[in-house]
N, C-alpha and C positions, 0 to 999 in steps of 0.2 A: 504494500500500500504506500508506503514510504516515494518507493519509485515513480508511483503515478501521481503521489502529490506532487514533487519534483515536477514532474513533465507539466502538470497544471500552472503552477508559478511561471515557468519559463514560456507556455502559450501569454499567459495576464501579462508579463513584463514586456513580451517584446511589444512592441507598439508597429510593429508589420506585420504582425497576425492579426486577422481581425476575425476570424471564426475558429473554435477548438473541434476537434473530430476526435473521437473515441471511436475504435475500433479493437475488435478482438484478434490477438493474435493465434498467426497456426501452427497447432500442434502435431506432436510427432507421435501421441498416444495410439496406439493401434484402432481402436473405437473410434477417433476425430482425426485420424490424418490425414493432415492435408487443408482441413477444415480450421474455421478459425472460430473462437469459441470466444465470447464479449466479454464475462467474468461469471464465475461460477462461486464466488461470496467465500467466506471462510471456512473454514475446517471446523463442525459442528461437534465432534468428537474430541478435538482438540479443546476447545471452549470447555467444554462438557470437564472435561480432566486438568480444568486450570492451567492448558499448556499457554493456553493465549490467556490476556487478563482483559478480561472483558471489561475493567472500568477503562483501561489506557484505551481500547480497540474504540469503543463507545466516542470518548472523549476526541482521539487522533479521527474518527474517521467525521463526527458531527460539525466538529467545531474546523477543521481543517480542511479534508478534501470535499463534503458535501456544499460545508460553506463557501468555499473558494467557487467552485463552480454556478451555484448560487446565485452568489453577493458580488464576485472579486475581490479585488486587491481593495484594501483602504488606501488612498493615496498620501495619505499622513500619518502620522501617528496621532494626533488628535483634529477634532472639527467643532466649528458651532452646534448647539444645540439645534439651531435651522439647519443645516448644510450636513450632507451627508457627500462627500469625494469619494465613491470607486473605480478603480478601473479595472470595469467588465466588460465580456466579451458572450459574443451568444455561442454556447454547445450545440452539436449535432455528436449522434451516437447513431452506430452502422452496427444492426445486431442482425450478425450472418446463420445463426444458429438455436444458441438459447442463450437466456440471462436467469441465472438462478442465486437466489439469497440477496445479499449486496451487489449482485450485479444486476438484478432487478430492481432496490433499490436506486442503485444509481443512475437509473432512467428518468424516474421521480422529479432527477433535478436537471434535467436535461430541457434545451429550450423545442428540441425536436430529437425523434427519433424514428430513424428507417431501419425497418425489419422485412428478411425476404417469408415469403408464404410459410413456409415449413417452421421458421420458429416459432419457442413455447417459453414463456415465463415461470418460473415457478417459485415458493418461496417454500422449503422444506421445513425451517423453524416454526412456521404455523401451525405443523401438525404437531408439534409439542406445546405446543401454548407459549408461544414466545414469538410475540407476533413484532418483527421485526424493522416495522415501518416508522423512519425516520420524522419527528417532527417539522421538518422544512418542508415535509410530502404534501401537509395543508395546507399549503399556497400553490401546492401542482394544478391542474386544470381538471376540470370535473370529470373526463375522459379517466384522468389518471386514477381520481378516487375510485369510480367505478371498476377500473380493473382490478384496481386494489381487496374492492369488497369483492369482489369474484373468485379473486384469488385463495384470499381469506375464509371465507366462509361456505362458498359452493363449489370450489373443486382446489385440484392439488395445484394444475397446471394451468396455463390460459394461452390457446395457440393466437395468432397472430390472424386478425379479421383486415379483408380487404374495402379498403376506401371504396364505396358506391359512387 
């Protein structure tokens, strides 16, 4: 995660970028090769067994990568109580496949997102009562809420519906 915040700062900073792209990269796994896979969220099992710490994870991925993408950059360190200085920039996210966990999340905060026919969302923490949707998800757009309770409450996975 570390890495892809990195890369997020360095789209916000340069000022000749003017749109960020996320895209999955491809694997060499037997199952997806060749295929590129947008992000498959954290190791549940790990969490589970205290390998990850779920306050740091929480913490680095809310206030950090979700925001950044978000919000952007503050351009100062401080501002008027009127005046709010970012410098953002709009996301597009290219989901070749699936996006499961935080990488469904991380759609959420995305200003757009293209998916070919065959992908599927899924949020597996659900089925344990750990319903893993980000608080900045509430300002996503009512499309997203709805996929969201879809996902949640009426099935495991949600394939990908074509524009009319």
């Amino acid at each position: 995660m570390a890495a892809l915040e990195t890369g997020i700062d360095l789209v916000l900073l340069d000022e000749n970028i003017e749109v960020g792209v996320l895209r999955g990269g491809l694997l060499d796994h037997p199952k997806y090769k060749g295929r590129r896979v947008f992000n498959a969220g954290i190791n549940l099992t790990h969490l589970y067994y205290g390998q990850i710490s779920f306050v740091e994870f929480i913490i680095e991925r809310e206030l950090g990568l979700l925001n950044k993408i978000y919000r952007g950059h503050a351009r100062r360190t401080w501002w008027d109580a009127e005046i709010e200085d970012y410098a953002e920039k709009p996301w597009l996210a290219v989901v070749e496949s699936f996006a499961i966990g935080g990488g469904c999340q991380l759609l959420c905060v995305m200003d757009r997102v293209i998916a070919e026919p065959d992908t599927y969302f899924n949020l597996p923490a659900s089925k344990e009562g750990f319903i893993p949707a980000p608080p900045i998800c509430g300002c996503a757009a009512g499309c997203i809420q709805n996929a969201r309770h879809g996902i949640f409450f009426e099935k495991n996975s949600m394939p990908v519906r074509r524009k009319a």
